[in-house]
C-alpha positions in Angstrom: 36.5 17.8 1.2 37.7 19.3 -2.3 35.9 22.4 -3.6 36.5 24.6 -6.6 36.0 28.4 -6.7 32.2 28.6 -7.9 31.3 32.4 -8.5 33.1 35.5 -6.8 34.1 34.0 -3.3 32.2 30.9 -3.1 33.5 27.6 -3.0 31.4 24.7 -4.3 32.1 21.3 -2.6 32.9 18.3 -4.4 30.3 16.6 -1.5 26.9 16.0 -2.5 24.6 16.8 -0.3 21.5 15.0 -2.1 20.1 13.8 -5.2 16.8 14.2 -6.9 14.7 13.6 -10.5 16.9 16.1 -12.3 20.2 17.0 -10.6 22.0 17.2 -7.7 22.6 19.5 -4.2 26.1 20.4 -3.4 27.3 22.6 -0.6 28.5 26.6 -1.1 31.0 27.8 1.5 31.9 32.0 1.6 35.3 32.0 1.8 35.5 35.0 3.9 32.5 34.6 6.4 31.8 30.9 6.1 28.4 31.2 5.4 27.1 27.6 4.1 24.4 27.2 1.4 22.9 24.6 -0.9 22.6 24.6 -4.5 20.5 22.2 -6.2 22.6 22.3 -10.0 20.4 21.0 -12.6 22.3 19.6 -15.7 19.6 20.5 -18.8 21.7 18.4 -21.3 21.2 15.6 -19.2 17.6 16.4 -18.4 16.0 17.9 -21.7 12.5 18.1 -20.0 13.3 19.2 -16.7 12.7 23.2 -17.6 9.0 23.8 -16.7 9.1 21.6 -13.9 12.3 23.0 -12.9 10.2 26.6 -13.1 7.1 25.4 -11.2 9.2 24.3 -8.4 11.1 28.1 -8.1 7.9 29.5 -9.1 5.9 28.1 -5.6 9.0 27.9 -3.6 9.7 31.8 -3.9 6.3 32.3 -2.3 7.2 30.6 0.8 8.3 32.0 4.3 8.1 29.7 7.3 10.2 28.6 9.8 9.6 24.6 8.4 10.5 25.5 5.1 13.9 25.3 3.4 14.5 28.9 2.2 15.2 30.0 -1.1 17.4 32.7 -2.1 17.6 32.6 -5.6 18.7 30.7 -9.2 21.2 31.5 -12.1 21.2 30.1 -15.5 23.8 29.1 -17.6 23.2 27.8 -21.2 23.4 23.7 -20.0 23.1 24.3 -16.2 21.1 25.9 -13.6 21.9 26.5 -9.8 18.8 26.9 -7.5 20.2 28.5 -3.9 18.5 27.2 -0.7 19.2 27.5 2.9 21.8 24.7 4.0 20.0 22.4 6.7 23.4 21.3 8.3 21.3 18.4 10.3 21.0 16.1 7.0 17.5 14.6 6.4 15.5 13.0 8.9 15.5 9.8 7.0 19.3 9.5 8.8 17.9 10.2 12.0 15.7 7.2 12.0 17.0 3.7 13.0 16.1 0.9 11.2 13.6 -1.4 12.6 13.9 0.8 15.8 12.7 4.4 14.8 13.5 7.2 16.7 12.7 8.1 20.3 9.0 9.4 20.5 9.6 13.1 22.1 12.2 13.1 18.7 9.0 11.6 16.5 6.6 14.1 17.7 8.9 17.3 18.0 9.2 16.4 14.7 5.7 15.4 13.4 4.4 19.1 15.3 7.1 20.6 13.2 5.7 19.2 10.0 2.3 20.0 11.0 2.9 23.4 11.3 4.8 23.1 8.0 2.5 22.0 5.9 -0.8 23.7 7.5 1.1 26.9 6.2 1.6 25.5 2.7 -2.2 24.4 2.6 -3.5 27.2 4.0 -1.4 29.0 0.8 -3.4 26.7 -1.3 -0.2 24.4 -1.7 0.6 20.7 -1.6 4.1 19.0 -1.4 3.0 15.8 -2.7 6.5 14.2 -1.8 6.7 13.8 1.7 9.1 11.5 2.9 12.0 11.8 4.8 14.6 12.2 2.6 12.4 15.7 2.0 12.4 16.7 5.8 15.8 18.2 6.4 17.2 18.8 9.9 18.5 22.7 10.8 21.2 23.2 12.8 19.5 24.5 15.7 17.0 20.9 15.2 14.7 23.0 13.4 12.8 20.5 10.8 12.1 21.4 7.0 10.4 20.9 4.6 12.6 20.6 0.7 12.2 19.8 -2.4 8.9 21.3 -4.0 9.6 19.6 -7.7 6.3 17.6 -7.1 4.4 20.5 -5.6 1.1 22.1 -7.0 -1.4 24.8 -6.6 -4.5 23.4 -5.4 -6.1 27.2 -4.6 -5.5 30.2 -6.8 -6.8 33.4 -6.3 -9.7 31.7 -4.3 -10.8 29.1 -6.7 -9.8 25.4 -5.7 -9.2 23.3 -8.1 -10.8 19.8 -7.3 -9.6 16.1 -7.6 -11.5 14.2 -10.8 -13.8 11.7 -8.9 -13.4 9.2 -11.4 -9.9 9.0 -11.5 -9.9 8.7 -7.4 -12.5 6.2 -7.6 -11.8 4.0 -10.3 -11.0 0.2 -9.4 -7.1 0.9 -10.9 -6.9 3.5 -7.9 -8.3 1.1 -5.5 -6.3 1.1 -2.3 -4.2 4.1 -3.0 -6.5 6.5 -1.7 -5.3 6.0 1.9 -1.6 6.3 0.6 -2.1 9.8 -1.6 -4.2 11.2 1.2 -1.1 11.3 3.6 1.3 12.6 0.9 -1.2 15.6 0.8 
């Protein structure tokens, strides 16, 4: 694995960790204690629109704290780039774990599924919705810890005690028909 120096004594790995809509993760070592991170490097030339959506993702994911939840510690900007830093989930996503036409062993499945239960309860009961689970977004700790990553699709369903409700029409209209079921679980 190649790295260059990143910013005083971390080292940014040439290894990408993931990839999303606007950029990519890479992986931060500390040179002197070792500490791993991630840091989701969003390229704004490349992307000219990715800015609000880029601050509504930081904006909800400061506000969370739960053990299911990929941390964040923080962003920088540059003029072209930015760096969002996140806890480094050293188990990969659970989309690795899961063998095709096989699936996973079931006390795996449901230590899991409990795990993302819990997960997203807490993000609900904060008046949150992920709206992009799948699981290339369900990382794996080290200690087999899942988490939830990747809020760039999340929204604020409940602010301040006011919910703000689905349009009935657009739910119910024939173009929607059969994709009801399908956004109902993504909640």
């Amino acid at each position: 694995m190649q790295a260059t120096a990143f910013v005083e004594d971390w080292l940014c790995y040439n290894t990408i960790l993931g990839e999303g809509a606007y950029g990519e993760v890479r992986l931060l070592i500390h040179r002197t204690t070792q500490e791993k991170i991630a840091c989701k490097i969003i390229n704004h030339a490349k992307y000219k629109n990715a800015s609000s959506n880029i601050n509504r993702e930081v904006i909800i994911h400061k506000m969370l704290d739960h053990e299911n939840i990929i941390k964040y510690y923080g962003r920088r900007h540059e003029p072209l780039k930015e760096y969002i830093f996140l806890e480094y989930a050293a188990g990969g996503e659970l989309f690795q774990l899961i063998e095709p036409d096989v699936g996973m062993p079931s006390c795996d499945a449901q230590k899991y599924t409990r795990q993302l239960l819990c997960g997203l309860k807490y993000l609900h009961d904060l008046g949150i919705t992920h709206r992009d689970i799948k699981p290339e977004n369900l990382l794996i700790s080290q200690d087999d810890q899942l988490k939830i990553s990747d809020f760039g699709m999340a929204t604020m369903f409940r602010f301040k005690g006011r919910e703000r409700l689905m349009d009935k029409k657009s739910i119910f209209s024939s173009a929607n028909e059969g994709k009801i079921f399908r956004s109902a679980v993504n909640v």
